[in-house]
C-alpha positions in Angstrom: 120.8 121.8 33.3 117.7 123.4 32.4 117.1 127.1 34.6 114.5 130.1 34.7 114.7 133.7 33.4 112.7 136.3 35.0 111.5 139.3 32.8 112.1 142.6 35.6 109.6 144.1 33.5 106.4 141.6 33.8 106.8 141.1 37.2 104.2 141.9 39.5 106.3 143.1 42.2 107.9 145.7 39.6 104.9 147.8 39.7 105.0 148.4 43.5 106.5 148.2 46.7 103.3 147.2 48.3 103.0 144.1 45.8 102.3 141.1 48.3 102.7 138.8 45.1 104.9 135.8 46.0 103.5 132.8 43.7 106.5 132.2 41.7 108.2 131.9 45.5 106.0 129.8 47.6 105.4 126.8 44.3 109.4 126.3 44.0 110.5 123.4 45.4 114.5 124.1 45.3 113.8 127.5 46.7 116.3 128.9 44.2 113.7 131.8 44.4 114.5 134.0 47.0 112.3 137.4 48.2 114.3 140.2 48.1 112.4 144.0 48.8 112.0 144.0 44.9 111.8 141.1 41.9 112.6 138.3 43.7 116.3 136.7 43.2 117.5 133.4 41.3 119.8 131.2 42.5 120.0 129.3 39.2 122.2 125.9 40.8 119.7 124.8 43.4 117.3 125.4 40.0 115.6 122.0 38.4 113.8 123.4 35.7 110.3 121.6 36.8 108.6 125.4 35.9 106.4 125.3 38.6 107.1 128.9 38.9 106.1 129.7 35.5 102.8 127.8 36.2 102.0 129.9 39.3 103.5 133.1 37.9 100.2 135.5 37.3 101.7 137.8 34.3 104.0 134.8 32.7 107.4 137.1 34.2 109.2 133.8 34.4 110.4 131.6 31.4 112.0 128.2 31.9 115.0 127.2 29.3 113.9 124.7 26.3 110.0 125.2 27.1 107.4 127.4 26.5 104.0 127.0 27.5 102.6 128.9 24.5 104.4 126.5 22.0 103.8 123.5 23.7 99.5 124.2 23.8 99.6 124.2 20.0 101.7 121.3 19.4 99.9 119.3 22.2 96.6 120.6 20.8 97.3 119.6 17.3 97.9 116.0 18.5 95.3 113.0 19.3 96.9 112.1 23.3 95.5 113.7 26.0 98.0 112.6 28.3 100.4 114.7 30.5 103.2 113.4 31.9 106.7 115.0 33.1 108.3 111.5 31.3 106.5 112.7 27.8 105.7 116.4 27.1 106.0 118.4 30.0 109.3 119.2 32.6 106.4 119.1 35.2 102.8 119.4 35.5 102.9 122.3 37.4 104.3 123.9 34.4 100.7 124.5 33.7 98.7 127.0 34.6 94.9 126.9 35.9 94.2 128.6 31.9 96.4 126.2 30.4 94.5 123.1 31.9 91.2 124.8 31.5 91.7 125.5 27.6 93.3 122.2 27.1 90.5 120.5 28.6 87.9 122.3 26.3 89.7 122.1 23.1 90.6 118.3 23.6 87.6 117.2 25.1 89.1 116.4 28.6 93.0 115.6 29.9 94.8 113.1 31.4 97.4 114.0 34.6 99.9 111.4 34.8 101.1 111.1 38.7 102.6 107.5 38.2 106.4 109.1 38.8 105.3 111.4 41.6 106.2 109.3 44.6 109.6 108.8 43.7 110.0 112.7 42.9 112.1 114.5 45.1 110.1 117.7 43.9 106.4 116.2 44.5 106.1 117.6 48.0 105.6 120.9 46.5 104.8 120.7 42.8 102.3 118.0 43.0 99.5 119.8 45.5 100.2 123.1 43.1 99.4 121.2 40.0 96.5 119.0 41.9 94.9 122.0 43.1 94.8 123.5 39.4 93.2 120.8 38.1 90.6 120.6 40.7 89.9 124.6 39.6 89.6 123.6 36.3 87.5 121.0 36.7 85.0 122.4 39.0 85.2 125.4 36.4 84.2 122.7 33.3 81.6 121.6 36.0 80.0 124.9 35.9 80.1 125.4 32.4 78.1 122.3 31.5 80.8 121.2 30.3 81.2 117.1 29.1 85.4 117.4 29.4 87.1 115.8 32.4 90.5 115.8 34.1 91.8 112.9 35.7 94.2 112.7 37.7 96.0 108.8 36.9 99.0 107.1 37.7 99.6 106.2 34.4 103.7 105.9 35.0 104.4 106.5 31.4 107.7 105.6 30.1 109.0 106.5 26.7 110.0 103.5 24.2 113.7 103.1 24.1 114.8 103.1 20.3 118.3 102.5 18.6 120.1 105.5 17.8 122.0 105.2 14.7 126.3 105.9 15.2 127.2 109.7 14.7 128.5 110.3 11.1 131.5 112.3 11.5 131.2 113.5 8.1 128.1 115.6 9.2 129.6 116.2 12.3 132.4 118.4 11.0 129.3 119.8 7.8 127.1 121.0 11.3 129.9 123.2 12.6 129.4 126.6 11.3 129.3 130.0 12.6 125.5 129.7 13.7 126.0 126.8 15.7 129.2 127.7 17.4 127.2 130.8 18.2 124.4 129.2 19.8 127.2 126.4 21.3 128.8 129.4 22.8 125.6 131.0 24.4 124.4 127.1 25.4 127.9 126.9 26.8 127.5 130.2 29.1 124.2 129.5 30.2 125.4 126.5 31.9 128.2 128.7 33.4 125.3 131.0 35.0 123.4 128.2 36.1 125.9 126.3 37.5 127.1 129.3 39.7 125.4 129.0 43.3 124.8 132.7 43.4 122.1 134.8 43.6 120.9 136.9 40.7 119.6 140.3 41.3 117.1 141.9 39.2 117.6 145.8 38.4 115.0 147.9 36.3 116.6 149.4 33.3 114.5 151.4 30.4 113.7 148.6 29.1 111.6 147.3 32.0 110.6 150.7 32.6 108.8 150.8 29.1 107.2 147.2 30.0 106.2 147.6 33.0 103.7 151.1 31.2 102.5 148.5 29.0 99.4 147.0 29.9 99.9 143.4 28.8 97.1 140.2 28.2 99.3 137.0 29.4 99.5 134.5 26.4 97.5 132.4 28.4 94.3 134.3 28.9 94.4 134.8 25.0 94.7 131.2 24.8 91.7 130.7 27.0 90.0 133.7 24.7 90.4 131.2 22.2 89.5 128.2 23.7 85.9 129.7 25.2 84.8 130.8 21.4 85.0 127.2 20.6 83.5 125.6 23.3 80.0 125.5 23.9 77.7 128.0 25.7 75.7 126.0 28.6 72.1 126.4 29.3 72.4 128.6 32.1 75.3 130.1 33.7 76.3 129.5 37.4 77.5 131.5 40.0 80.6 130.3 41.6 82.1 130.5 45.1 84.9 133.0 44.1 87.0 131.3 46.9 87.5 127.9 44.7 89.3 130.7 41.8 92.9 131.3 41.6 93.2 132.9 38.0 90.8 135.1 38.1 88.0 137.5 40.1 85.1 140.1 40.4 85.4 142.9 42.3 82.9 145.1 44.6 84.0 148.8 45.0 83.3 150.9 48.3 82.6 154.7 46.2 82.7 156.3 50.1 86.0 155.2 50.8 87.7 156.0 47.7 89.9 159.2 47.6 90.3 158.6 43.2 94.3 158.5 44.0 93.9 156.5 40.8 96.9 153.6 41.8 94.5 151.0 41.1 94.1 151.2 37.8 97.7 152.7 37.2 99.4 149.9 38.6 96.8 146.9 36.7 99.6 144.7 34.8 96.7 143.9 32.3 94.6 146.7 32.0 91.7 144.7 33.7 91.1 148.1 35.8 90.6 151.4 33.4 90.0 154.9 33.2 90.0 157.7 30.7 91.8 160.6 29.8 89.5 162.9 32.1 90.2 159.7 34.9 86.3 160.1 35.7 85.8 157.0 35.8 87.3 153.3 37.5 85.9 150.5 34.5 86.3 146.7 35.4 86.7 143.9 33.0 86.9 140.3 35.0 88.5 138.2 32.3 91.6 140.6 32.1 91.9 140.1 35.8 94.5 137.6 36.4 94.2 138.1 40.2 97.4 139.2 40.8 96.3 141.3 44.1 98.7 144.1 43.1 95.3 146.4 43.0 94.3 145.4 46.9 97.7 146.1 47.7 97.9 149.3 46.5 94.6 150.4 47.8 94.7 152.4 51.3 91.3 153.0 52.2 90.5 149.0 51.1 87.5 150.8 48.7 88.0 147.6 46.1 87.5 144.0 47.5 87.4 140.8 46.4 83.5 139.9 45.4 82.4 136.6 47.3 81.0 135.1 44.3 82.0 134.6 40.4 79.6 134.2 37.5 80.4 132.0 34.7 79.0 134.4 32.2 82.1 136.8 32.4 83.7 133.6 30.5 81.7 133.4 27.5 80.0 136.9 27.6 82.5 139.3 29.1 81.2 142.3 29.7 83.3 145.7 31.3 81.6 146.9 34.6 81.6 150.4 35.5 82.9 150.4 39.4 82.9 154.5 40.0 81.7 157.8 38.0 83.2 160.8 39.3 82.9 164.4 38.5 85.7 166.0 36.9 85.8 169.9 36.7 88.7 172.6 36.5 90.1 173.8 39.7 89.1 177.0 40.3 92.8 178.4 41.1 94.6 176.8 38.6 92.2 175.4 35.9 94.0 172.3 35.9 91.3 168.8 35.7 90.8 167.4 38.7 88.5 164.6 40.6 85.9 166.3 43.2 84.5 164.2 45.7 82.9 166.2 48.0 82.2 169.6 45.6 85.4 171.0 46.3 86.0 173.8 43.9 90.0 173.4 44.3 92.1 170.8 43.2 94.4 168.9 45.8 97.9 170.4 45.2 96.3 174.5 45.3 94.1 173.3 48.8 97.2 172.2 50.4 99.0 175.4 49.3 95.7 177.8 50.4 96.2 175.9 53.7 100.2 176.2 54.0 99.2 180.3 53.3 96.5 180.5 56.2 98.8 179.2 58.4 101.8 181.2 57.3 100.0 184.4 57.6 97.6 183.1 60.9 94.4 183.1 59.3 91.9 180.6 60.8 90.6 178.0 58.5 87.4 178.4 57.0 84.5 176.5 59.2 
């Protein structure tokens, strides 16, 4: 039985408690995801390996056993077929994400959903709107690029040819047994143990997690779509989109009177789409290293950074970093330490709290 393994360390939920992030939960259909205050838990029995939380996973935290997404593009992109079908190449279409299908459909000229097996899925209630809806975003993406590729959504019902398998040779059954494939038989064997065990897997951060989750990391898949919009075509003109109709990605507007330069935003960015510098005088922006993962709107109080209503098509073909915030930096006047000055103040945060803990120690009033 095929399961899932979920990386503590790319998961969105890692980063922070405030994470609202629960894509990998709401698109399974077995709910052998479960929330849990933290990374959410695996119950690998009730798992069917259709990967429809890998699909839906912004930061690729989740890996599904005997597929990756990454090795199937180039060995689906090197072929002629532009069929997709959970009876051919893929454990599900929902496997895919919104980049997947969008780079596919460029490089290939256009894709081919196969839905014939869907109404006798016990899985389709769930995974078939997820991967329906993707393809609808990537289409209406194509759309506004000018675009000639297509993705059609068929029910093609594919079925693969039955051939004749030859009789096992026991000679070269007892020649494969060696010490690297009772090794792997062994780990094969214990992975079926775990996923055969109805209980629920807890996720705990070690060091190793730790040192991911300070990485700023580029999913595989935005790389792939990197790739995929250097070879496609520029259109004429480029649209502006309703930003509602985008799941993968976003452009943000930035309230400079609300913010307090607490600097979480770009702290806790998994990809690095939100930057700074060393002085931190400055939140930079760069919309195709967004992967929308909300973790940013979570994290921000005062609700300075929103959602922009609208997307432009340019950021896909020209992507260009936009400068959100300047602040001025300057040494505290107590301490010398570097610090962010909204309003003038000539002390930094930590020496005005103390000045004020003195004034009321000693009764002084404070300053007017």
């Amino acid at each position: 039985m095929a399961g899932i393994t979920l990386n503590a360390g790319r998961c969105v939920r890692s980063l922070s408690v405030n994470s609202t992030c629960d894509a990998c939960i709401t698109n399974c259909p077995t709910e052998a995801l479960v929330a849990t205050e933290a990374v959410p838990a695996v119950n690998l029995a009730a798992c069917v390996g259709c990967g429809g939380c890998v699909g839906a996973c912004p930061t690729e935290a989740i890996g599904l056993d005997g597929f990756g997404t990454t090795d199937f593009f180039f060995s689906f992109v090197a072929e002629e077929e532009r069929l997709l079908s959970c009876r051919k190449n893929v454990p599900c279409i929902s496997v895919l994400s919104v980049d997947h299908l969008l780079s596919l459909a460029l490089l290939k000229g256009g894709l081919v959903l196969d839905t014939g097996h869907c109404d006798g899925c016990d899985i389709a209630g769930v995974c078939r709107p997820a991967f329906e809806a993707r393809a609808e975003e990537a289409s209406y993406l194509l759309e506004a690029m000018q675009s000639g590729a297509r993705i059609a959504l068929e029910a093609t019902g594919y079925e693969a040819p039955v051939s004749e398998t030859e009789a096992p040779d026991r000679r070269g059954f007892f020649q494969a047994i060696n010490l690297k494939s009772l090794a792997a038989g062994k780990a094969k064997f214990e992975r079926e143990v775990e996923t055969a065990t109805d209980e629920l897997i807890r996720h705990q951060l070690d060091s190793t997690h730790i040192a991911q989750l300070r990485t700023k990391t580029i999913p595989d898949r935005r790389k792939l779509l990197f790739t995929a919009l250097r070879r496609a075509e520029k259109p004429e003109r480029y649209h502006v989109v309703e930003a509602d109709e985008l799941t993968f990605s976003s452009q943000k507007l930035f309230d400079t009177e609300t913010c307090t330069a607490c600097q979480m935003c770009y702290r806790v960015c998994p990809t690095g789409a939100l930057s700074s510098d060393v002085r931190n005088s400055k939140i930079d922006f760069d919309a195709m290293m967004c992967v929308r993962c909300h973790l940013c709107h979570d994290v921000c109080e005062p609700d300075a950074l929103t959602l922009s209503p609208s997307y432009s098509i340019r950021e896909m073909f020209e992507p260009a970093v936009q400068r959100l915030v300047r602040f001025t930096v300057q040494n505290c006047d107590e301490c010398g330490s570097l610090f962010t000055s909204l309003h003038g103040e000539r002390l930094c945060y930590r020496c005005r709290i103390e000045e004020e803990e003195a004034r009321a120690l000693w009764g002084i009033p404070e300053e007017a």
